[in-house]
VEXDREN-191806 format. One line per 8 residues: their letters; for each residue x, y, z of C-alpha. Coordinates in steps of 0.001 Angstrom, whole numbers. Each point is the difference from the previous one (the first is absolute). Example, Ala and Ser with C-alpha at 12.3 -4.5 7.8 and 13.67 -1.06 7.14 Angstrom:
BEGIN
AS> 12300,-4500,7800  1370,3440,-660
% end
This chain:
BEGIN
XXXXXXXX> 88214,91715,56749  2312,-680,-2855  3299,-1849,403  1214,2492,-3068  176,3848,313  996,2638,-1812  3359,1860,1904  854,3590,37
XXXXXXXX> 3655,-668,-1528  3017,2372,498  2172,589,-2826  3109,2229,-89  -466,2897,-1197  809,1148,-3592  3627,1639,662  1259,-3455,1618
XXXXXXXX> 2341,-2042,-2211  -2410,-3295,-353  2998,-2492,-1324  1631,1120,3444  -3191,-288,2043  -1156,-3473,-1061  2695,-2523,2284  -892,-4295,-541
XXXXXXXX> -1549,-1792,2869  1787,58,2926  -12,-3641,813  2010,-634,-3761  4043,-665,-50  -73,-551,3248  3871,-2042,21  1137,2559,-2435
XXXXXXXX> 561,3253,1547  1887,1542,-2554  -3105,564,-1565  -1384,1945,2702  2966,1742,657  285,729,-4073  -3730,1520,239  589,1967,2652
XXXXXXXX> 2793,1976,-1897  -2798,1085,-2223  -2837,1284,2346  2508,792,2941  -1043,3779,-140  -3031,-117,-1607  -3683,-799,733  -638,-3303,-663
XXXXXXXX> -1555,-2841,1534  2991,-1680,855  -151,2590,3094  -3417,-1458,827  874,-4111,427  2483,-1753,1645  1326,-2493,-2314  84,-3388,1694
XXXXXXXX> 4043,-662,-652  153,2501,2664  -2902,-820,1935  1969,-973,3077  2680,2752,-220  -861,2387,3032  -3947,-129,-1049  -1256,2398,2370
XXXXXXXX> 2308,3011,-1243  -836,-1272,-3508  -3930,-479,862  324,3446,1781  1555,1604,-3073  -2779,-1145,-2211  -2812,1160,1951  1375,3563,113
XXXXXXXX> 917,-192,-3676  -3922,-1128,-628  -724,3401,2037  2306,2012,-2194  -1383,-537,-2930  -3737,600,1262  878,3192,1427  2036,1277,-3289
XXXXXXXX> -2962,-957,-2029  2087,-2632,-2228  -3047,-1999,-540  -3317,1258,-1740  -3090,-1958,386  -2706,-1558,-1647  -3075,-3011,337  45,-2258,-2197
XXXXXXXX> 1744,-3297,-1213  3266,113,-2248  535,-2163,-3232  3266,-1491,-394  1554,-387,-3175  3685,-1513,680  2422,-1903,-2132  3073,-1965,1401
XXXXXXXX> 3150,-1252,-1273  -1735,-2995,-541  -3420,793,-1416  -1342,2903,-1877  -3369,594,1811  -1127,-1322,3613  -3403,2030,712  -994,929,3528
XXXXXXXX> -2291,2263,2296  220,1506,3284  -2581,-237,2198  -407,-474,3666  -1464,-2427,1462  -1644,-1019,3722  2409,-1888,2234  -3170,-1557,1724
XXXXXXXX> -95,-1622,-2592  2924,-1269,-498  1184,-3114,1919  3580,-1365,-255  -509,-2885,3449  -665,-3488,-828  -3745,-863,71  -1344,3605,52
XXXXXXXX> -1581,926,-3244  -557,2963,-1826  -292,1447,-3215  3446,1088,-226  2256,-2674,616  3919,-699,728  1797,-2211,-2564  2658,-1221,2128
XXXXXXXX> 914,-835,3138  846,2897,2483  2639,-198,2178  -1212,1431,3162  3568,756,1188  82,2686,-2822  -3225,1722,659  1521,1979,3196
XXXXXXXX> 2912,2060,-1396  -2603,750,-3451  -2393,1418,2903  2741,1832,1441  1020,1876,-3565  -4123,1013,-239  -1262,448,3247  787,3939,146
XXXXXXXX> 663,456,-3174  -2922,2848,-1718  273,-1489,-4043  -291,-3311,-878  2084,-755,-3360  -1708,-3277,-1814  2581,-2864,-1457  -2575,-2371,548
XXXXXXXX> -1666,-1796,-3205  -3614,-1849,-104  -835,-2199,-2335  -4019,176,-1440  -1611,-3144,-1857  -765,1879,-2466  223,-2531,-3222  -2093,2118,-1963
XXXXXXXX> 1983,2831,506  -2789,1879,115  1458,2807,2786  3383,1560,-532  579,-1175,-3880  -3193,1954,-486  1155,3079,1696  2802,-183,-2106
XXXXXXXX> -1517,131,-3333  -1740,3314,1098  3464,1614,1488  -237,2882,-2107  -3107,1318,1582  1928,-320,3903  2250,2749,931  3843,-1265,-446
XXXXXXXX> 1521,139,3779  3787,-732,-1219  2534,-1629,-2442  3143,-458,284  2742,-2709,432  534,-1548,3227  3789,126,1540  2382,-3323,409
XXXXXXXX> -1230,-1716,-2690  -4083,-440,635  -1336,1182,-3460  -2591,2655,-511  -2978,961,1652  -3474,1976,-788  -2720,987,2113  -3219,1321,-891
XXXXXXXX> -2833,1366,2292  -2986,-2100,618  -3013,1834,1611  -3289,-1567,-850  709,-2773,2276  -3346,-1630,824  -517,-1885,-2266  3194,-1112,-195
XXXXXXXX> -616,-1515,3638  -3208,-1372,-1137  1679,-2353,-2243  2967,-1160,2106  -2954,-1072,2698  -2109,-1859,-2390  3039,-2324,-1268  136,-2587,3022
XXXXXXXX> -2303,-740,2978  3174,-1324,1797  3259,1115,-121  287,3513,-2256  3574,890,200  3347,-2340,765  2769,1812,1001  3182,-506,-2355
XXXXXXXX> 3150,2007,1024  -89,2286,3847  -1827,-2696,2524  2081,575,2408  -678,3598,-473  -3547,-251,172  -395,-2160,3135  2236,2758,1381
XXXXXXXX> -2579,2026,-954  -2701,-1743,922  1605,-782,4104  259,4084,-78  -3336,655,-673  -1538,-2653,2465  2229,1489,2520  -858,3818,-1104
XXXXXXXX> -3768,-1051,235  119,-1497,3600  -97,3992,1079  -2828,1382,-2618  -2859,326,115  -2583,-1901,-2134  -746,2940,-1978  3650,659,-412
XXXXXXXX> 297,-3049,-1123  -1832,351,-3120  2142,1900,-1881  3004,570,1524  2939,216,-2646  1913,-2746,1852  -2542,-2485,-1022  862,-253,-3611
XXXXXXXX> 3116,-534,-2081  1021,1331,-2513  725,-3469,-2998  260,-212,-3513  -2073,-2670,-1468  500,-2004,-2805  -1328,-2586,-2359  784,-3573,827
XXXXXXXX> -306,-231,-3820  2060,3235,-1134  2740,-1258,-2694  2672,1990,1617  -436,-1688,3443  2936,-2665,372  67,-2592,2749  3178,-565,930
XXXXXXXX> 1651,-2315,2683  2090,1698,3423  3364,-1878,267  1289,-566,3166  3286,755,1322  1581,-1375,3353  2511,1127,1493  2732,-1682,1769
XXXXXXXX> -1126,-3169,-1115  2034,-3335,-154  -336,-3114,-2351  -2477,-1591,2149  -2043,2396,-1687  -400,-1142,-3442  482,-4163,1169  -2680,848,2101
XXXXXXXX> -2102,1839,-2763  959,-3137,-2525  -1436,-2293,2711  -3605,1447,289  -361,828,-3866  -965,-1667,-3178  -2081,210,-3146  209,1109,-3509
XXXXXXXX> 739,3270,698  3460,1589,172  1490,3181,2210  3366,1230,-2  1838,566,3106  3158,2260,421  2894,-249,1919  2965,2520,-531
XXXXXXXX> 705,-200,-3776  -1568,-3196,237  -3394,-1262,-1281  -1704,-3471,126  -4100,-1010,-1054  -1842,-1858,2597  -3601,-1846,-846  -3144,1422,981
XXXXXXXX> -3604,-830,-231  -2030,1175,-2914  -2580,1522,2248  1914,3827,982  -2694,332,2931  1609,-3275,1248  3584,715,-717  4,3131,2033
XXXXXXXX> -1516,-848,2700  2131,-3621,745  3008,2528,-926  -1210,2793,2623  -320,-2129,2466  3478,-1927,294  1235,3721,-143  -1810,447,2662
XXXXXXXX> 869,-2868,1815  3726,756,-761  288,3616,1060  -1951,-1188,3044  3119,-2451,802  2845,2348,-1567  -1152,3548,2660  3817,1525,-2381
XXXXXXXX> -1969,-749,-2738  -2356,2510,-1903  -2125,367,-3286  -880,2237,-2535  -2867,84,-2804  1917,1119,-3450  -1787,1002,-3457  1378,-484,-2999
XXXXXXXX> 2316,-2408,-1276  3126,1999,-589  -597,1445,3763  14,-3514,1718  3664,-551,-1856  1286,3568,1097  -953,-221,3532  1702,-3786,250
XXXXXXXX> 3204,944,-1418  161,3051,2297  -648,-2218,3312  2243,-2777,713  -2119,-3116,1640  -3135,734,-1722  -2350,-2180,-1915  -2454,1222,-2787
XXXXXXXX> -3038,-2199,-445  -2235,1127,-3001  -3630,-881,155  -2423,-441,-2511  -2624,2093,-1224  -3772,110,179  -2647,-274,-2330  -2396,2939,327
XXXXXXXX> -3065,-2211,-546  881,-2561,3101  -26,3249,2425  -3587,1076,1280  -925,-3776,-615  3336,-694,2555  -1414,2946,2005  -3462,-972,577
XXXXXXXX> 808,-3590,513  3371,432,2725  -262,3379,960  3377,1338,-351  2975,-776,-2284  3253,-783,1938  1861,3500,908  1829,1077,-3313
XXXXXXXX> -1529,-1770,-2390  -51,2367,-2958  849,3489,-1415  -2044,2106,-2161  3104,434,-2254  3854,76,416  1201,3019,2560  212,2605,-2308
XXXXXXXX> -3276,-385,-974  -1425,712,3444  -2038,2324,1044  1373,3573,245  -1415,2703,2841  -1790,2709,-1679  -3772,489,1369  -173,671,3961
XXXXX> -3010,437,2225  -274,1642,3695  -815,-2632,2636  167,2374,2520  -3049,2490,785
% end
């Protein structure tokens, strides 16, 4: 069976007000929930998808009521008939504040084949480190819920860009889905309707005889995924197994290669830190490399090694070490420059720590060779640029 299929995708219907509907991945501005609370004074009486997540600044705010209130929402909008439906895959067309095209497609893919453990292997693989301490709340938000909404990105080694660039060039003979501009500050969007999807598949599979797809933003949404379907298949049947629509996700893939894809670095934050901190960092680090670290209005450069892959992960560990010693303590993953500087000057006794990026052509080799990369390695892109919940899919029969 293939590890790639093609979904029966719910879109809202025509009436719905799409720069309303389409909210940013939940798991984005998470120390900054004035932009939560700002987006929800758009969509507060409207349908949107905002209705259908639980954005992870509020993940530990009475989560039952709020898990409770999204399932019934999910329900709502079945039984109204917001959504139409239709088989196929979905070409994305979407430019950012940042760059003018980033090409994508939805698809769904087979979460038994997808492996985010050390040492299992399969041809759709984690990128980072999961943190199994954040799996069980994720698995909480999806195990009732009837729609799955995708913010999860794959990356394809595509460097012949032989897939989605080509679908591109013939967008004029696919059915346009939507276009319009996204809300808070994401850009614009277009979708267009992809239904000969074959061969398509054909072309992903013949690509790599090991690893197919990495997984570059959402793997801590997919292994969610992936622990609620092996616990949803304990009680099926074999033939239920086979197609059941919990088994496959709903991703968009896109080229490794594809000029609007940026690597950027995840900053961290920690929170009610001390100096020991930074002496400690200072301590541990050197090289030819140089990060900036924040403190108040304060900023400083400390020296790094060249190598990013080694950088983060002596980095991730002391903070690892230290939060382990400092239980007050805690730590959060920032995008974006300008965001690591707001959310230090708002939190007295916190430390910013930028990291360096990655080079796109060091990853599958890094991947194949170690396995994972250290947890929050990279982002496909500065927040605003994430991905933004349009598509859904039932995962409920």
């Amino acid at each position: 069976m293939s590890y790639i299929v093609t979904p029966k995708i719910l879109l809202p219907i025509k009436s719905i007000d799409m720069k309303k509907w389409a909210v940013i991945a939940c798991d984005q501005f998470t120390s900054e929930p004035e932009y939560w609370d700002q987006l929800k004074s758009i969509v507060d009486n409207v349908p949107s998808t905002y209705h259908l997540i639980l954005p992870e600044v509020y993940l530990e705010r009475d989560m039952k009521h709020n898990i409770d209130r999204v399932n019934r929402m999910m329900q709502t909008y079945l039984t109204h008939n917001i959504f139409s439906e239709f088989e196929g895959f979905v070409l994305v067309d979407r430019k950012t504040p940042f760059v003018k095209r980033r090409l994508g497609l939805v698809i769904a893919i087979d979460l038994e084949e997808y492996e985010y453990e050390p040492n299992k292997h399969g041809k759709i693989r984690a990128t980072e480190k999961t943190v199994p301490e954040r799996i069980p709340p994720r698995v909480r938000v999806r195990e009732n819920a009837s729609i799955e909404l995708p913010h999860v990105l794959v990356l394809v080694d595509d460097a012949k860009k032989s897939i989605i660039d080509e679908l591109y060039k013939d967008k004029k003979n696919f059915e346009l889905l939507y276009n319009f501009e996204l809300n808070m500050k994401g850009g614009s969007i277009k979708g267009y309707k992809v239904t000969d999807t074959q061969p398509i598949i054909d072309k992903i599979e013949s690509l790599s005889n090991d690893i197919s797809l990495i997984v570059g933003d959402g793997n801590h949404s997919l292994a969610s995924a992936k622990v609620c379907w092996d616990n949803l298949k304990k009680n099926l049947t074999e033939e239920e197994t086979k197609n059941h629509p919990a088994r496959f996700a709903l991703v968009e893939m896109i080229s490794l290669y594809d000029e609007g894809l940026t690597f950027e670095p995840i900053h961290r934050v920690i929170f009610n830190a001390d100096e020991t901190l930074v002496s400690g960092l200072k301590s541990i680090l050197s090289g030819t490399e140089e990060l900036q670290i924040f403190n108040g209005d304060l900023s400083e450069t400390i020296s790094v090694p060249s190598n990013p892959f080694t950088a983060i992960k002596v980095i991730q560990d002391y903070l690892d070490n230290y939060l382990k010693n400092h239980p007050d303590s805690r730590i959060d993953f920032i995008h974006g420059l300008h965001n690591i500087k707001h959310v230090v000057s708002k939190n007295r006794n916190s430390i910013g720590i930028t990291m360096p990026p990655l080079k796109r052509d060091m990853l599958l080799p890094y991947i194949r060779e170690f396995g994972v990369l250290p947890r929050k390695s990279f982002s496909l892109g500065e927040a605003e640029e994430k991905r933004y919940y349009i598509e859904g899919k039932r995962i409920l029969k």
